[in-house]
C-alpha positions in Angstrom: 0.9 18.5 -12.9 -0.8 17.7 -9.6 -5.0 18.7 -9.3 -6.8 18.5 -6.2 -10.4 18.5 -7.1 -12.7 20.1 -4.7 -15.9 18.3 -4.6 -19.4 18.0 -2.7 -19.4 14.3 -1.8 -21.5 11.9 0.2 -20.2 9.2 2.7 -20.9 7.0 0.3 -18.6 8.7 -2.3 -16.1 9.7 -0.1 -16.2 5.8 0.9 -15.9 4.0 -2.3 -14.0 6.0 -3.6 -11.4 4.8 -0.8 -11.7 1.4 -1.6 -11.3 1.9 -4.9 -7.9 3.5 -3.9 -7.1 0.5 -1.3 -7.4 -1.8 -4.2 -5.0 0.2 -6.0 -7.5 2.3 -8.4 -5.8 5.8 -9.0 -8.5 8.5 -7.2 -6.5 11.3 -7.4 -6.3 14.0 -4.8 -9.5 15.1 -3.4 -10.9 17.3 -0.6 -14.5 16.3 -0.4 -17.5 18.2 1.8 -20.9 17.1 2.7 -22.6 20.6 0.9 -21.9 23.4 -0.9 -22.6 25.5 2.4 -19.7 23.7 4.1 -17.7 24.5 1.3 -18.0 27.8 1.5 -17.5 28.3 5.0 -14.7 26.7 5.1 -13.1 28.2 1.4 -13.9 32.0 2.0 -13.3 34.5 -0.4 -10.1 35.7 1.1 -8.7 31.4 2.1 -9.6 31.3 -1.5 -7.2 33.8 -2.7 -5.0 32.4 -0.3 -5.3 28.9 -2.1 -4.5 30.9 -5.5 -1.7 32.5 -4.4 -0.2 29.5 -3.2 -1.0 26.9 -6.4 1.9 26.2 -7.6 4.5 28.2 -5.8 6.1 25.8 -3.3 6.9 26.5 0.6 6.2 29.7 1.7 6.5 32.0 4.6 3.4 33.5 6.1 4.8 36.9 5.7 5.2 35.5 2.0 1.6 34.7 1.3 0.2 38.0 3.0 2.5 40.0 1.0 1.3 37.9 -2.0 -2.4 38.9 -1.1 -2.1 42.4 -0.1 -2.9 41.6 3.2 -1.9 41.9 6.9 0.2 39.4 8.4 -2.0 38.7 11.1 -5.4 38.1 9.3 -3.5 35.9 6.7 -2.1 34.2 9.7 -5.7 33.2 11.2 -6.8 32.3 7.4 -3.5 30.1 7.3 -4.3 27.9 10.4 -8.1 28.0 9.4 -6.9 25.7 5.8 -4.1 24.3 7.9 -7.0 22.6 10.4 -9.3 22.1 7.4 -6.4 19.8 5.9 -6.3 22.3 2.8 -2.5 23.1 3.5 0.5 21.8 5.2 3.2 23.0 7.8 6.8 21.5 6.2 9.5 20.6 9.1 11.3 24.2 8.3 7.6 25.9 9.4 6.7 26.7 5.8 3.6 26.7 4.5 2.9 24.6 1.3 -0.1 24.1 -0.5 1.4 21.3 -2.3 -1.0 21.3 -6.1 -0.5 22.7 -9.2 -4.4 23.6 -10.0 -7.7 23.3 -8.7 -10.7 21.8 -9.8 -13.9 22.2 -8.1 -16.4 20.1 -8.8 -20.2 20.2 -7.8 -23.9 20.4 -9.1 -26.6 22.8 -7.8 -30.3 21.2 -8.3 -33.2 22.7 -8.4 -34.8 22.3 -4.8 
């Protein structure tokens, strides 16, 4: 099974944490942000569902993923290049989209300020 763990990382994270992988130290796949706002403006509720509709399911079509959603076509579409950009998903050679894990993990601590 293949996890991408969603984090809230600093650049020092992020950076040792490639090191670590240079020097051949499994990381595992990770998409880090710099806060929990940036997170969430990126991953909205509806890219969300998106994401889960997508887990595990191999290449899609668009038309796939906003049937899959109960959505229209064209809003899916702009949500689809929105986690395309944001490196979430990827485009394969036959235009498919793929989001290419088997679960999620997200993975962050809220403080008290």
């Amino acid at each position: 099974m293949t996890i991408v763990t969603l984090s809230v990382a600093s650049r020092e994270d992020v950076t040792r944490r490639a090191l670590a992988a240079f020097e051949g130290k499994a990381q595992g796949a990770h998409i880090s942000f710099a806060s929990v706002e940036l997170l969430w403006q990126t991953l909205t509720t509806k890219r969300w569902e998106i994401l889960k509709a997508m887990t595990g399911q191999g290449p899609l079509t668009i038309r796939e993923v906003a049937r899959r959603v109960e959505r229209d076509v064209k809003a899916v579409h702009g949500d689809i290049h929105s986690l395309l950009n944001a490196g979430f998903i990827e485009r394969t050679d036959e235009g498919l989209v793929i989001f290419p894990y088997d679960a999620v993990h997200v993975d962050f601590t809220v403080k008290a300020a």
